[in-house]
C-alpha positions in Angstrom: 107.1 -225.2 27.6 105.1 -222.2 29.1 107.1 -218.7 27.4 105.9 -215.6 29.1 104.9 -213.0 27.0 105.6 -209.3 27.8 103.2 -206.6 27.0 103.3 -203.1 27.3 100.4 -201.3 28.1 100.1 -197.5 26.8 97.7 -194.6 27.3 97.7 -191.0 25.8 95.9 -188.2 26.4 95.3 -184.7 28.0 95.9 -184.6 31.8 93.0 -182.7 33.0 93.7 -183.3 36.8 96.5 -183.2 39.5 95.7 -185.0 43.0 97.7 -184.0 45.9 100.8 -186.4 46.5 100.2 -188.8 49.2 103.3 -190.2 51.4 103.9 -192.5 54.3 105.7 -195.2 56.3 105.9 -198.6 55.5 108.2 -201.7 57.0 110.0 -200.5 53.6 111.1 -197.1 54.8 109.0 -193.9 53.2 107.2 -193.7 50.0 105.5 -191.1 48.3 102.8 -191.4 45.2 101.1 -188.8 42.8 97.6 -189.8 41.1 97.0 -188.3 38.0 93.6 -188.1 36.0 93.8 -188.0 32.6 91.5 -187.8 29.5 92.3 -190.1 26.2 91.7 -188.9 23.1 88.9 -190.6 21.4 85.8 -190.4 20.1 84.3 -191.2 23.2 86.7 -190.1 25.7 87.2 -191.7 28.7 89.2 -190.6 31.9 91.9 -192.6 33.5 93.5 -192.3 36.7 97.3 -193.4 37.2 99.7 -193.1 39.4 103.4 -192.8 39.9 105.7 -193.5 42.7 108.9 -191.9 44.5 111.6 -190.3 42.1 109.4 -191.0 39.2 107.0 -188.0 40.2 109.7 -185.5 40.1 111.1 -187.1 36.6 108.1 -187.5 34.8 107.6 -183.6 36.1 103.6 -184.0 34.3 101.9 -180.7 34.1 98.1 -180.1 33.8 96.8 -179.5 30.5 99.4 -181.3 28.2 98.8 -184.1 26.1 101.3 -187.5 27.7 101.7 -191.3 26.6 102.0 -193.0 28.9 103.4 -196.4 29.7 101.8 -198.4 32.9 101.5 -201.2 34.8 98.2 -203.0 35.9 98.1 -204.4 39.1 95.1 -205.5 41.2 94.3 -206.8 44.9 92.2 -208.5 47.3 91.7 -206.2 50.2 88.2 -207.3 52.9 86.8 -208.9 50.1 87.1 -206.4 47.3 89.3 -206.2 44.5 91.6 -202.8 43.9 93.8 -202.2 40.6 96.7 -199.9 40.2 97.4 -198.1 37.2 101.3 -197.4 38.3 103.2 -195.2 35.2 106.6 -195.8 34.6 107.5 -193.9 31.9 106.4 -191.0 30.5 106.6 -189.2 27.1 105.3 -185.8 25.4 103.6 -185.3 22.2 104.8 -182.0 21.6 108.2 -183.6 22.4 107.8 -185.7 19.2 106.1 -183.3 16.9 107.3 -184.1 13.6 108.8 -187.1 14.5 107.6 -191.3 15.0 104.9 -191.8 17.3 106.0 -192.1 20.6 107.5 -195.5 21.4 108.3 -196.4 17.9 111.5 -196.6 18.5 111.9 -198.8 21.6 111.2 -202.6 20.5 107.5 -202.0 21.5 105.5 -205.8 21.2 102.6 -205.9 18.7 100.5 -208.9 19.7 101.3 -209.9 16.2 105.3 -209.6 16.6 105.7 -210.9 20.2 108.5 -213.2 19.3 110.3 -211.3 16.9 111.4 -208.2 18.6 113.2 -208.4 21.7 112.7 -206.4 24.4 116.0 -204.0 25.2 117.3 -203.6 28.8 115.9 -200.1 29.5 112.4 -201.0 28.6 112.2 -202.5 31.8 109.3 -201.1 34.4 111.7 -202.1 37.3 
């Protein structure tokens, strides 16, 4: 028996640019996206560039300058011979939201690859 395992993926760090949001037609009606560079917090930093889509960009409301987690989803695809990955947020939470409080996350059934069959995973943790 094959069980699928579920794992989020998280990023945190300081968003140090704002790309202009791009939009379109498709044979799904219109769609709108917002990239998003931003800078983890390590000891060798590195800069990550995600995306969000439609209503999320108005909900996750992500300002330059402040310090996000940020859960994603990795997707990649075979376009002409060359392979392209999405990093598509979707959810987003502030630091300075949780000041003095659990890290973000802590409180939503996040998997540890060590607990993956012992915590379910609620409802609203879904990307979709």
């Amino acid at each position: 028996m094959n069980a699928e395992k579920v794992v989020t993926l998280e990023i945190s760090g300081k968003i140090v640019e704002i790309l202009e949001v791009k939009s379109g037609k498709s044979a799904n009606g219109e769609w709108r996206k917002q990239e998003y560079v931003m800078e983890t917090e390590a000891q060798y930093p590195k800069k990550v560039c995600f995306m969000a889509w439609g209503d999320k960009i108005d909900q996750f409301n992500i300002q330059k300058g402040e310090t996000v987690a940020v859960s994603i989803d990795l997707e990649s695809r075979e376009y002409n011979g060359r392979w392209y990955t999405d990093v598509k947020a979707w959810k987003v939470s502030r630091d300075d939201a949780t000041a003095g409080s659990p890290p973000p996350f802590a409180d939503q059934g996040r998997y540890e690859p060590s607990s993956m069959d012992s915590s379910p995973i609620g409802n609203d943790d879904i990307p979709f």
